[in-house]
Each structure stands twice: as structure tokens, then as C-alpha cells.
ZASEMI-608866 format. One record per residue: x, y, z of N, C-alpha, C, CB in turn; residue in one letter. Coordinates in steps of 0.001 Angstrom, whole numbers, plus 500000, padded with zeros to 6 digits. Each point is the difference from the previous one (the first is absolute). Glycine has a CB too. Layout:
<sites>
XYZXYZXYZXYZa ...
</sites>
This chain:
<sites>
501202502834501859499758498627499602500588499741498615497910499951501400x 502192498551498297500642499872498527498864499475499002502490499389500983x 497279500875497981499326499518499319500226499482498557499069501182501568x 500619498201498000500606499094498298498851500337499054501282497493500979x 499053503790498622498960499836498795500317499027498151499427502748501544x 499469496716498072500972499049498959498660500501499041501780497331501344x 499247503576497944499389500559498427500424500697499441498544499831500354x 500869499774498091501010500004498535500152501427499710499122497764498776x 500013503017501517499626501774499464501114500453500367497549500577500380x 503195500092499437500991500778500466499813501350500285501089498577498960x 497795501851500455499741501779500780499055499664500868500257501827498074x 498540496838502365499499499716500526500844499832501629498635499363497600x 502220499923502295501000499630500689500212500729500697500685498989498846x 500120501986500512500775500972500197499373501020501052500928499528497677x 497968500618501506498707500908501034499422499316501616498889500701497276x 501266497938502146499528499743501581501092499662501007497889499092499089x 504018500510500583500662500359500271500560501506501176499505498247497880x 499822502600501257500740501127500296498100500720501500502485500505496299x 496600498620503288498990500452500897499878499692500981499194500219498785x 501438498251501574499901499348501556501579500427500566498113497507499437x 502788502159499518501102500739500796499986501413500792500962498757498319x 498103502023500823500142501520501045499298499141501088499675502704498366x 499409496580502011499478499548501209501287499457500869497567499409498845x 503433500546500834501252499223500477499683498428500295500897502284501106x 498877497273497459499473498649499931501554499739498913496462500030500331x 503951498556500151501110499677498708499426499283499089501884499899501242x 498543500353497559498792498614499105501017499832499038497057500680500033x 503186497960499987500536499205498696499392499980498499500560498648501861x 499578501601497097498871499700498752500934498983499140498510502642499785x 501171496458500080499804498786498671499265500117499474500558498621500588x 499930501494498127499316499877498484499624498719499456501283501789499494x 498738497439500944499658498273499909500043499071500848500642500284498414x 498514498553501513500349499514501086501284499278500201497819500065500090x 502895499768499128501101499137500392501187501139501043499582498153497289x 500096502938502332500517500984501117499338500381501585500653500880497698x 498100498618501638499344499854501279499976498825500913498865501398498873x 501208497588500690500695498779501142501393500126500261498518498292499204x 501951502406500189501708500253500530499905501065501192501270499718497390x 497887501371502512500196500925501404498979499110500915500461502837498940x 498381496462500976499499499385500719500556498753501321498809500954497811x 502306498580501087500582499046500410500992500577500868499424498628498148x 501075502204501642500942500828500856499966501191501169500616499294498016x 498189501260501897499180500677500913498864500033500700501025500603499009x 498944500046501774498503499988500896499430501202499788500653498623501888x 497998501007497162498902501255499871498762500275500891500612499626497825x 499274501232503068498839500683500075498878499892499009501458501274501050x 498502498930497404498875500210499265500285499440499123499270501680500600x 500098498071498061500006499551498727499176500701499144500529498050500808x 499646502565498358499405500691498476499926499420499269500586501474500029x 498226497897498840500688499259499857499316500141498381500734498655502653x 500087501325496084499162500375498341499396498471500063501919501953498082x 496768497972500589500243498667499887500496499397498644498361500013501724x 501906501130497379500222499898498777501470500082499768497790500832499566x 503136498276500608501616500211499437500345499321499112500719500445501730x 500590500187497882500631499577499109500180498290499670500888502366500585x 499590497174500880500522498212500239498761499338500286502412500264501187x 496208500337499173499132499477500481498922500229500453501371499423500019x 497280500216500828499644500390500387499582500009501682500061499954497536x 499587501486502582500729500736501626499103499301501104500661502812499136x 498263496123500226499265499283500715500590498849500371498348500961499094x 502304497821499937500790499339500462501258500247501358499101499532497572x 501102501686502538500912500077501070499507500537501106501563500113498596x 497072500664501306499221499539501136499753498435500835499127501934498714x 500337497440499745499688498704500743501324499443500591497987499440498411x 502579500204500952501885499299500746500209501017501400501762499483497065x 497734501741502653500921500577501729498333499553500777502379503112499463x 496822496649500400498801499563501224500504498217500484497394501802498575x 502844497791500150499893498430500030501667500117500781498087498851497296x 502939501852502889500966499957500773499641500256501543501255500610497925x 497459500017502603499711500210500726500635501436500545499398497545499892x 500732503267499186500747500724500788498489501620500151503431498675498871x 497010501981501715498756500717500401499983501682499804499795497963501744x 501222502332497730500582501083499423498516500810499288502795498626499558x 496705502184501142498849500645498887500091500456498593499439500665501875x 499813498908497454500146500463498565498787500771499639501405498029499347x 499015502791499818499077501130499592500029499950498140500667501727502627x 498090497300496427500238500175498874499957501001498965499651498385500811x 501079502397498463499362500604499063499910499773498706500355501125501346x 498574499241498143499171499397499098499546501153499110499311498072501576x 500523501590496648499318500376499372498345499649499691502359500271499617x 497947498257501110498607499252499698498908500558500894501182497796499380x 497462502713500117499226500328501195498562499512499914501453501979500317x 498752496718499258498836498822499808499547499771501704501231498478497422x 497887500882502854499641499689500793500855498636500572497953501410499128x 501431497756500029501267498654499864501154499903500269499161499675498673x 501703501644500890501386500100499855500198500099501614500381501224497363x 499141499928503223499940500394501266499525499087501241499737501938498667x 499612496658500889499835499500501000500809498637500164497914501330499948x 502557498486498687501100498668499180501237500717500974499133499356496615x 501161501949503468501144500596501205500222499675500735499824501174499845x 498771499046500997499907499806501144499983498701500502499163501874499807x 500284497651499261499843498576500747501907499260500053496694499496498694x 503690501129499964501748499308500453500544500397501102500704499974497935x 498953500873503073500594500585500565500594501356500612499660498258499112x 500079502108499787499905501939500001499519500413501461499036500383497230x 501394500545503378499333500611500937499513501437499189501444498715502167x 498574501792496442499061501195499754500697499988498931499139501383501985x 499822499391497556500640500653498199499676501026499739499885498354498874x 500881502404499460499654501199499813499777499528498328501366501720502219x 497685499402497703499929500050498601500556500783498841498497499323501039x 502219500996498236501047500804499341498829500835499059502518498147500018x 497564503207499693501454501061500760499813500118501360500325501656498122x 501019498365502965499684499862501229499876501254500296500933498023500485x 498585502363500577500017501343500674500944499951501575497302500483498695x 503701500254501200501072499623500963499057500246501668502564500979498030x 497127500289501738499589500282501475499015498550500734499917503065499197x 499145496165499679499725498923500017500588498417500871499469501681498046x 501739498449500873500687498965499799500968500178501806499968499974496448x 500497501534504073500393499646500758498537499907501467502738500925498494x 496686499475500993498646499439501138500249498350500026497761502038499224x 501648497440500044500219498506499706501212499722500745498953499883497666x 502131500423501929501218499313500645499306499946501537502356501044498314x 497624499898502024499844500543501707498816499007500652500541502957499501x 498367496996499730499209499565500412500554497781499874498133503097499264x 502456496757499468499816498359500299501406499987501338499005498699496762x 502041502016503224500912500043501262499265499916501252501558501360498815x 497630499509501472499166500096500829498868498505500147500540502833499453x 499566496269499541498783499169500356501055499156500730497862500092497968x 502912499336500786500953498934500322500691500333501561500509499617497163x 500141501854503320500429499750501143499288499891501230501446500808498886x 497194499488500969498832500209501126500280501327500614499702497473500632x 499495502985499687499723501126500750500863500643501537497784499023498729x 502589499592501837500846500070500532501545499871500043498058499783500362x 502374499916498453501205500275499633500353501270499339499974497812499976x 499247502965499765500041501274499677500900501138501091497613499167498777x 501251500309502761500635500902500669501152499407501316497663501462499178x 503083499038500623501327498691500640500678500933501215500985498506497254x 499406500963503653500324501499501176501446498569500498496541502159501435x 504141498998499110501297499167500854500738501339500447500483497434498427x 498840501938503231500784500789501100498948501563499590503256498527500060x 497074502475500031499296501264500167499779500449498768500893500553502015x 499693498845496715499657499924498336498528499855499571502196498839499753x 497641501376499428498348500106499200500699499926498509498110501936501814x 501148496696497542500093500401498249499496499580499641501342500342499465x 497557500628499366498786499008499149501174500296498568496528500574501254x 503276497957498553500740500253498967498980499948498629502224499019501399x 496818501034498370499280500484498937499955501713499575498718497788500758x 501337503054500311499996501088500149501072500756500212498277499360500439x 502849499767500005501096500471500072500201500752501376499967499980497494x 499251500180503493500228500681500698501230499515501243497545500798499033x 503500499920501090500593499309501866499732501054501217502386498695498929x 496983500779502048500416500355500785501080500032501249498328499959498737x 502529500764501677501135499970500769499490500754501470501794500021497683x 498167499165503233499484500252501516498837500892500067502276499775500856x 496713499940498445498822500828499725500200501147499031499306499400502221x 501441501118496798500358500868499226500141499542498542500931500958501973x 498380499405497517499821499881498331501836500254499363496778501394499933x 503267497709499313501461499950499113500147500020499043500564499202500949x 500069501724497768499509499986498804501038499569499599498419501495499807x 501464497295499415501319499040499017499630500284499145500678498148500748x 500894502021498374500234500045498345499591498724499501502006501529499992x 497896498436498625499096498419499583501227498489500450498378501491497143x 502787499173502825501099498918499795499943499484502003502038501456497165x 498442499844503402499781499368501241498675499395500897501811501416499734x 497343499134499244498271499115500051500157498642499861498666501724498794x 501818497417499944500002498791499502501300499305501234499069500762496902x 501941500511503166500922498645501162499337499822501093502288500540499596x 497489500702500995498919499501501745499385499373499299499493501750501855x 499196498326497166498699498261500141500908499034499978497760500442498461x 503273499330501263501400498575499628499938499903501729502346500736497255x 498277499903503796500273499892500799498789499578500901501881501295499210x 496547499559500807499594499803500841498844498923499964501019502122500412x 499046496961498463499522499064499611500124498713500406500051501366498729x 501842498717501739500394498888500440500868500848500996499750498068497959x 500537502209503482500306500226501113500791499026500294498285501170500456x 502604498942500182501499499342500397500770498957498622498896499851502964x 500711500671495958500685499157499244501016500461499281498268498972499996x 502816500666499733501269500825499239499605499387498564502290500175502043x 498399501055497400499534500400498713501447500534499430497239500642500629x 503367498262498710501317500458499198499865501269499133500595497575499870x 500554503049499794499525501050499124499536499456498500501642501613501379x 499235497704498372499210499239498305498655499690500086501969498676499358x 497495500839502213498355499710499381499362501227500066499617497651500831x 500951503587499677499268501389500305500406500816498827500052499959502657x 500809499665496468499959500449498389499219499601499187501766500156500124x 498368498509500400498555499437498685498771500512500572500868497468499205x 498679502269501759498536500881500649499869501523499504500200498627502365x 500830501949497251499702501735500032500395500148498999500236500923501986x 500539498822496800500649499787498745499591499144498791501476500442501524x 498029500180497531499868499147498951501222499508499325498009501072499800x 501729498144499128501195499512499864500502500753498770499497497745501150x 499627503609498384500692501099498972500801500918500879498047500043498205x 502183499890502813500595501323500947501551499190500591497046501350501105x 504008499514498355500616499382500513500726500522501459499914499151497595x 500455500258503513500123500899500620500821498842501258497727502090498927x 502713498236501908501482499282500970499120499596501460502581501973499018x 497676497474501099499273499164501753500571501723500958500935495882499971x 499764505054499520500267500919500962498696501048500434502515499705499017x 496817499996499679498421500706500051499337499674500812499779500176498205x 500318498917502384499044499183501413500435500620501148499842497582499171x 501721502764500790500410501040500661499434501437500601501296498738498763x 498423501843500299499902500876499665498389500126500655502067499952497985x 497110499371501608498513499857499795499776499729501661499672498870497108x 501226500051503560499677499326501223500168501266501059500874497349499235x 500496503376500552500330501500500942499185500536500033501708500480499669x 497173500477499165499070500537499877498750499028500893501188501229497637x 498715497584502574498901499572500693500125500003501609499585498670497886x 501597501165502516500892500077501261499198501782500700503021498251498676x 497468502387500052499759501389500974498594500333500102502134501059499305x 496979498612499508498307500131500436499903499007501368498831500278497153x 501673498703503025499860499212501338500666500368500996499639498386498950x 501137502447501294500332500422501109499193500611501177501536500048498500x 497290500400501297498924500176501302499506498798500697499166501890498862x 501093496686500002499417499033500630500666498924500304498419500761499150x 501565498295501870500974498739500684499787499310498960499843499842502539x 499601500143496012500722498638498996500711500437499571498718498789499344x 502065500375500497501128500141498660500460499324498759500561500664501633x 500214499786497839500533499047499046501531499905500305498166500552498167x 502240498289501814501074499465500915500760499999498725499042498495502249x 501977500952497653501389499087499237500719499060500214500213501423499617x 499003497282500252501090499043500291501155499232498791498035499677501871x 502906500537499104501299500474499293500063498401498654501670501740502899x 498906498952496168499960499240499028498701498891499398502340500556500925x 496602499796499481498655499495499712499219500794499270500092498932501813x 499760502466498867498565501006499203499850500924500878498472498345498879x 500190501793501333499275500911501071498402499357500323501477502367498991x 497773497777502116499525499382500630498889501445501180502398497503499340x 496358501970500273499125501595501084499434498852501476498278502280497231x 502403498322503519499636499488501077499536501183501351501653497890498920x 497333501680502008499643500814501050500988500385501013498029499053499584x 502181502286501120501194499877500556499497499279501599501334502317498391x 
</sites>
């Protein structure tokens, strides 16, 4: 999944950066918000992190503007404040949860899991097509009744694929889904990533197709 964390700390950052990525999570970080309506405006997040103390402002105002846009993107605040007030002045903008600083990662990625888990319901968790099985909270696939163990990268492209079934998927939008925008790296990597998903699927009638000059596309055979 992709996520936008927007805060000023830089070893803070850095640390929670480098903690959801081993989860094979991509995460954008802005240091302000004016960097943060620029990847907003330009991408589609899974999650939101979100400081409330920056440099340009404060990280509450851009809560309120992304609710009052209607958009539904979960946000997760973190916070030094641990008033009572503070915590419910959050919530009430909108917040779906907060943390209180210093965070505790093993924490922080519970939280993630758990507001993913509210927002998608219980049944979007576990998603099947054709003789496939995937909870994607857990990561698990199954391939014609047989457990499949994916690397984190080919983890994040199957949930891309089996989320949306018969839909083509250019390679540029399957870079931005699996790629932050510090990594630099060639649409041939989708390549690369898609072969490796081809051969774990070979016991089973889905596939992932290629239609020519469009993308790629998981359909039942």
C-alpha cells in the first residue's frame, strides 16, 4: 500500500520511513504541507500520517480541507499533545486515530492495520478470484489451495491486481503504486516483478495477461 506521511522531524521520519517500508508499504514523506498537497494532488493514498505541528502550518488545518474535500483517505494523527481536548478536537475533525509522541513503531504499525482494516470492512480483506485466496491484511495468497510466499514488492503488485480484476493497469500507474518517488527506477521493473508473479500462478487458471500497448490486467482463465 502507499502511504503519505507529512512530518517535519527528520530522524523521526526517517525511522518510520524505513519501518513500514520493510512491511513493503511505499510511503511518500513531506516535510510541510505545501509538499503535502502537491503529492496529494497527484496521487492516490491508502493512509495518511499525519504531524500537527509544521513548519507552514498547522497539520490540523489540512485535515480539515482533505474531510471538507470529501475525500476519505484514512488519516492517522500524530501528536505531541496528550490533553484530553486535544484528542477529541482530532477526532472530531476527522481523524480516524491518533498517536501520541514518542511513538512506538510496533504500535504505530498495529494502528495502521487496524484503521485499514476498519475503513475496508472485513470483507474486503479477504478477496478470492477463480481458485486464488488473499487476505490482504496478512498477506497471505493462496494458489489452488496451497499457501504462496511473496516477497514484499510482489505482495503490493498482486493486492494492485487483485483488488480490481479485469482491469488494465499501464506500467506508469504500477510504478507509482510500488515506487516512491525517492527510488528511481524504469517501467522495466514492472517487468521484472509481473514474470515473478506469472510463475507463482502457474498452478492456477488466473492470470495476468498483457494487453498489448496498455499494461497488464488479472483475469480468471
Amino acid at each position: 500500500m502507499r502511504f503519505l506521511l507529512i512530518e517535519d522531524t527528520e530522524d523521526l521520519a526517517s525511522a518510520v520511513v524505513a519501518r513500514l517500508s520493510l512491511d513493503g508499504h511505499v510511503v511518500d514523506h513531506a516535510s510541510d504541507l505545501e509538499t503535502a498537497w502537491d503529492f496529494a494532488a497527484t496521487t492516490s493514498y491508502d493512509l495518511i500520517l499525519l504531524d500537527i505541528m509544521l513548519p507552514d502550518g498547522d497539520g490540523r488545518s489540512f485535515l480539515a480541507r482533505h474531510r471538507e474535500k470529501h475525500l476519505r483517505t484514512p488519516v492517522i494523527v500524530l501528536t505531541a499533545r496528550s490533553e484530553v481536548s486535544d484528542r477529541v478536537g482530532i477526532l472530531d475533525l476527522g481523524a480516524d486515530d491518533y498517536m501520541v509522541k514518542p511513538i512506538d513503531f510496533s504500535e504505530l504499525e498495529a494502528r495502521c492495520r487496524a484503521v485499514l482494516r476498519r475503513r475496508g470492512g472485513e470483507a474486503r480483506n479477504l478477496l478470492t478470484l477463480g481458485d486464488l485466496g488473499f487476505d490482504s491484511l496478512s498477506g497471505t495468497l493462496k494458489v489452488a489451495g496451497a499457501d504462496v510466499q511473496l516477497r514484499t514488492r510482489e505482495l503490493r503488485l498482486f493486492e494492485v491486481f487483485i483488488n480490481a480484476p479485469g482491469q488494465i493497469f499501464p506500467k506508469s500507474v504500477l510504478v507509482d503504486r510500488l515506487f516512491s518517488y525517492d527510488e528511481d527506477v524504469s517501467e522495466n521493473a514492472i517487468e521484472v516483478y509481473v514474470g515473478r508473479l506469472r510463475r507463482h500462478l502457474k498452478p492456477s487458471a488466473v492470470r495476468i495477461t498483457t494487453v498489448r500497448g496498455l499494461g497488464y490486467k488479472l483475469e480468471a482463465g
